[in-house]
C-alpha positions in Angstrom: -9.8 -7.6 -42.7 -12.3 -6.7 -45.3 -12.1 -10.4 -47.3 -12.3 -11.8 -43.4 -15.4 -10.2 -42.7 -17.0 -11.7 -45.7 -15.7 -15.1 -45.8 -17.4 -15.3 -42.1 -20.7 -13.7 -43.4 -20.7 -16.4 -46.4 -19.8 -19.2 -44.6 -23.0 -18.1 -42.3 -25.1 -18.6 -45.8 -23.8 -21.2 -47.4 -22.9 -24.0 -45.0 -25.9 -27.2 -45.9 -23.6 -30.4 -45.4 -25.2 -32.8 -43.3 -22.0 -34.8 -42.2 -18.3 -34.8 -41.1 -16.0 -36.1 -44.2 -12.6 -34.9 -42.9 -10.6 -36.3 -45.5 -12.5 -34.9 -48.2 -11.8 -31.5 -47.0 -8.1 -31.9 -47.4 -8.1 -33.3 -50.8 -10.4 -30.1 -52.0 -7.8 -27.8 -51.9 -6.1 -29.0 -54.5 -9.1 -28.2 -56.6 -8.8 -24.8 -55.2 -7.0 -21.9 -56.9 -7.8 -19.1 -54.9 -6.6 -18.3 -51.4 -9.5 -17.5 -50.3 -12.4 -20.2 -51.5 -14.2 -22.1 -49.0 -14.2 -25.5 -48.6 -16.2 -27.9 -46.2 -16.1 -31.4 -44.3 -17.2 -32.9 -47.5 -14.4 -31.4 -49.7 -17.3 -29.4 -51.6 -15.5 -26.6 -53.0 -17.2 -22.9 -53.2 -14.9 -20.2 -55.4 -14.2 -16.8 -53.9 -15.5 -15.3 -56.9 -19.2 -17.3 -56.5 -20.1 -16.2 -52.8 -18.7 -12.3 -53.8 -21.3 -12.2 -56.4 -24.0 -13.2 -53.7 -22.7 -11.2 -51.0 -23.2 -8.2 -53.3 -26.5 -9.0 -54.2 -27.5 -10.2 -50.4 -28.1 -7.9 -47.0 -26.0 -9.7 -45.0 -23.4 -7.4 -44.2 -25.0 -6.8 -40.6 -26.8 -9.1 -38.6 -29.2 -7.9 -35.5 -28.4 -11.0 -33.5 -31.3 -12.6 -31.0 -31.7 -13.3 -27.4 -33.2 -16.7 -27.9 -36.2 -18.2 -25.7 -33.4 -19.1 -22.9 -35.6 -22.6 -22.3 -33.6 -25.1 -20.0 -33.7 -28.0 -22.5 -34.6 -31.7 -20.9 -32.3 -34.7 -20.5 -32.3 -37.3 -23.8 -29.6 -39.4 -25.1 -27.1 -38.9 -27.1 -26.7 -41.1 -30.0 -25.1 -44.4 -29.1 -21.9 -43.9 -31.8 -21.3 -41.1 -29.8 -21.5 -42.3 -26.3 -19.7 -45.5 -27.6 -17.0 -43.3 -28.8 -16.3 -41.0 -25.8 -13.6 -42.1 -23.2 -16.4 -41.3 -20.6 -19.8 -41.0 -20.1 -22.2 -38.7 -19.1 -25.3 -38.2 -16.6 -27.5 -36.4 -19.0 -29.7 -34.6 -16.6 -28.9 -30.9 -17.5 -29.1 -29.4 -13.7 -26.4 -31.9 -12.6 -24.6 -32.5 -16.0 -21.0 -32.6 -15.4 -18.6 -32.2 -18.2 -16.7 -35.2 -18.5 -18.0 -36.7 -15.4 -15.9 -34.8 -13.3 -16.9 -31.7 -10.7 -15.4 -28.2 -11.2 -12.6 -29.4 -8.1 -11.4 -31.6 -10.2 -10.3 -28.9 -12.4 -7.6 -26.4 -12.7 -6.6 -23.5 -14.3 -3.5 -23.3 -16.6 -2.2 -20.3 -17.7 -0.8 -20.4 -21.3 1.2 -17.1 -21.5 1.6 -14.5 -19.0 -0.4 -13.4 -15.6 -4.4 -14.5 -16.3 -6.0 -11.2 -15.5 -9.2 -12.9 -16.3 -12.4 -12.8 -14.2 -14.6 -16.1 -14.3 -18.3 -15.6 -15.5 -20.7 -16.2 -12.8 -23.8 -16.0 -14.5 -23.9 -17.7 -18.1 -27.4 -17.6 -18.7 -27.5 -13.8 -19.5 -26.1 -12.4 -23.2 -23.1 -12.4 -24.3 -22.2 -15.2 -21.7 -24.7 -17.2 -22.5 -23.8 -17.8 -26.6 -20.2 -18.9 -25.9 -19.6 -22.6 -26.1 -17.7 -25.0 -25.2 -16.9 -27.6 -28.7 -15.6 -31.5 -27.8 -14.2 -32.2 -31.4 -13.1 -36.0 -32.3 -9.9 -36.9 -34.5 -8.5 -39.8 -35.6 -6.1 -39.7 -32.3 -8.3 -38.9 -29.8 -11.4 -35.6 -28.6 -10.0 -32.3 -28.2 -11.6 -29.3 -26.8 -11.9 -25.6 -28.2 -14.8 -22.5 -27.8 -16.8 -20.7 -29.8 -19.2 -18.3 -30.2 -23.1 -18.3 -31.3 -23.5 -16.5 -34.4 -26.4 -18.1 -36.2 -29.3 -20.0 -35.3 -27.4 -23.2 -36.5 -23.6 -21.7 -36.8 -20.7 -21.6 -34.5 -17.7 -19.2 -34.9 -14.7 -21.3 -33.8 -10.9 -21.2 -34.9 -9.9 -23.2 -38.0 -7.3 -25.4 -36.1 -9.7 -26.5 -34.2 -11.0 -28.2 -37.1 -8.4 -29.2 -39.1 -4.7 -30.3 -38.2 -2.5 -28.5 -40.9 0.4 -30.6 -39.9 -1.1 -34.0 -40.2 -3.4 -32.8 -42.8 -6.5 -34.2 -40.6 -10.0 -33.0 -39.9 -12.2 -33.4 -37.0 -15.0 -36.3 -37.8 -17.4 -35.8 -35.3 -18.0 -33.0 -33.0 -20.2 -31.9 -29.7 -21.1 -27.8 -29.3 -22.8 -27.1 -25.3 -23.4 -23.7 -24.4 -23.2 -21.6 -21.6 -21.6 -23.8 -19.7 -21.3 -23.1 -16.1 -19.2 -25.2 -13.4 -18.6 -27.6 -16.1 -22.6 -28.2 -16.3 -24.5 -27.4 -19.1 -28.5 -26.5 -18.8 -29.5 -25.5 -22.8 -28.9 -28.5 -25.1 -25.9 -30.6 -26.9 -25.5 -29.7 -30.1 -24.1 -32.4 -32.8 -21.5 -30.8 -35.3 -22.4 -31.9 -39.3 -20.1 -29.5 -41.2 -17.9 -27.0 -41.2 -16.2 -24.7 -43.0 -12.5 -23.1 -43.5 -10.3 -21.4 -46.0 -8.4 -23.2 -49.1 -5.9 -21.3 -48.0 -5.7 -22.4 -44.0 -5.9 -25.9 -45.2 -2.7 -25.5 -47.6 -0.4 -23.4 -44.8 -2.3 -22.9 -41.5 -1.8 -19.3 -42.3 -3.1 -17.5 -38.9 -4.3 -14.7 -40.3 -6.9 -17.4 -42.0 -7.6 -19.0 -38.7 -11.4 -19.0 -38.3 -13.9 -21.6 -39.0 -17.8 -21.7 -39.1 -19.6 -25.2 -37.8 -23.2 -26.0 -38.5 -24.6 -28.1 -35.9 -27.8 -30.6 -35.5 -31.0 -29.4 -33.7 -31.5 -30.6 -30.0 -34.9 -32.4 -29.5 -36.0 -30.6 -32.4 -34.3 -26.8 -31.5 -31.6 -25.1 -33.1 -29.1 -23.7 -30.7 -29.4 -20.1 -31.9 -33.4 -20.7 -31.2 -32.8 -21.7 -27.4 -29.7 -19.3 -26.2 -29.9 -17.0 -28.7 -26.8 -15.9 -31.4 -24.5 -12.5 -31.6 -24.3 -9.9 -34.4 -22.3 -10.0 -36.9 -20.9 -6.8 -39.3 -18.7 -6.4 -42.3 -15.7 -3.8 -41.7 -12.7 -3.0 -43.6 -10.4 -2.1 -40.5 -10.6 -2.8 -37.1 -8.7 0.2 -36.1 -10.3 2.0 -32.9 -12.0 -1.2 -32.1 -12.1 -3.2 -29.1 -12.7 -6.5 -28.2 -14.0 -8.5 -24.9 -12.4 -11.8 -23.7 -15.0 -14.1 -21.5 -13.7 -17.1 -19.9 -16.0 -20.1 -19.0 -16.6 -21.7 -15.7 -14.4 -25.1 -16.5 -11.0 -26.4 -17.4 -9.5 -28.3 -20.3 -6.8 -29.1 -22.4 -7.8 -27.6 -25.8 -6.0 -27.9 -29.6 
């Protein structure tokens, strides 16, 4: 849990790439030799034993997290590759925005294992609701959906196979973060994915253990996401023991990775 905590907090520092080169990624490892070095969407490689010097030296093993301004962010286009891209389109108008083009009725619940004791979120405008995300990521075969979590003013805390396919050895190459969705509307933004980051070692076995990826998205008419809806803290621990953890489940349905 220790090496975890770090790789998360360095992946927070170091992530600069401005584009998606899946490909790259998956031809890096081989120019990895330690389990635990970091590569990106553009195969650049960072060594385990680089980023533990920095950490060291850094005070990043806590974060305070903000509360962001909460603006409701105006309707503007997406870029046309995009929209030419998705298998629908969208009424950008954020009070109205459906995701997908498609009201909340049209959607419904599946439950993946067990009784869903969940409750919905009624209110995602309000911390911690209002950092989670919903991520659209596009492969070679199609867009996929995941969630994540705020954690940076530009950085998303997502899973790793969201990202990258171990079994076909394929990364997303493009990607779309909205958060606080509510009722399959969004209000604060959409927020263009231009890296991300995973282990060497996830990339090699899809070891779950190593199943945790950071993205680093584009500004929004000129703000960052952690800027308008604010981001969560972050802290370094060596065990997790006596712990506890919340799940929050958004206001909308989907078929994710």
């Amino acid at each position: 849990m220790k090496k975890i905590g770090f790789i998360i907090l360095v992946m927070v520092g170091f992530i600069i790439s401005p584009i998606i080169n899946a490909p790259e990624t998956v031809n890096a490892q081989k120019n990895s030799n330690n389990a635990y070095d970091m590569i990106n969407s553009k195969g650049e490689v960072i060594k385990y034993e680089d980023y533990m010097k920095k950490l060291k030296n850094s005070k990043s093993l806590v974060t305070e997290g903000s509360e962001g301004t909460g603006e409701v962010l105006p309707k503007t286009e997406i870029n046309t590759d995009f929209k030419k891209n998705k298998p629908y389109k969208y009424n950008l108008t954020p009070e109205t925005t459906y995701i997908g083009g498609k009201s909340p009725n049209e959607y419904f619940p599946q439950v993946v294992i067990g009784a869903d004791g969940r409750t919905k979120v009624s209110n995602t405008s309000v911390t911690p609701h209002r950092q989670i995300a919903y991520i659209e990521l596009e492969f070679r075969d199609g867009w996929y959906t995941c969630t994540g979590t705020v954690i940076g003013k530009d950085k998303v805390l997502t899973n790793a196979h969201c990202v990258m396919d171990v079994t076909n050895q394929s990364g997303a190459i493009n990607g779309y973060v909205y958060p606080a969705v509510n009722n399959n509307m969004y209000s604060y933004g959409v927020y263009q994915i231009v890296d991300y980051y995973i282990t060497s070692n996830y990339v090699q076995t899809g070891d779950p253990t190593q199943d945790f990826a950071v993205l680093k998205l584009s500004t929004y008419l000129g703000k960052n996401i952690g800027d308008v809806v604010g981001y969560l803290p972050l802290r370094q621990v060596s065990s997790i023991q006596g712990t506890s953890a919340k799940l929050y489940k958004l206001k909308f349905y989907f078929t994710s990775r």
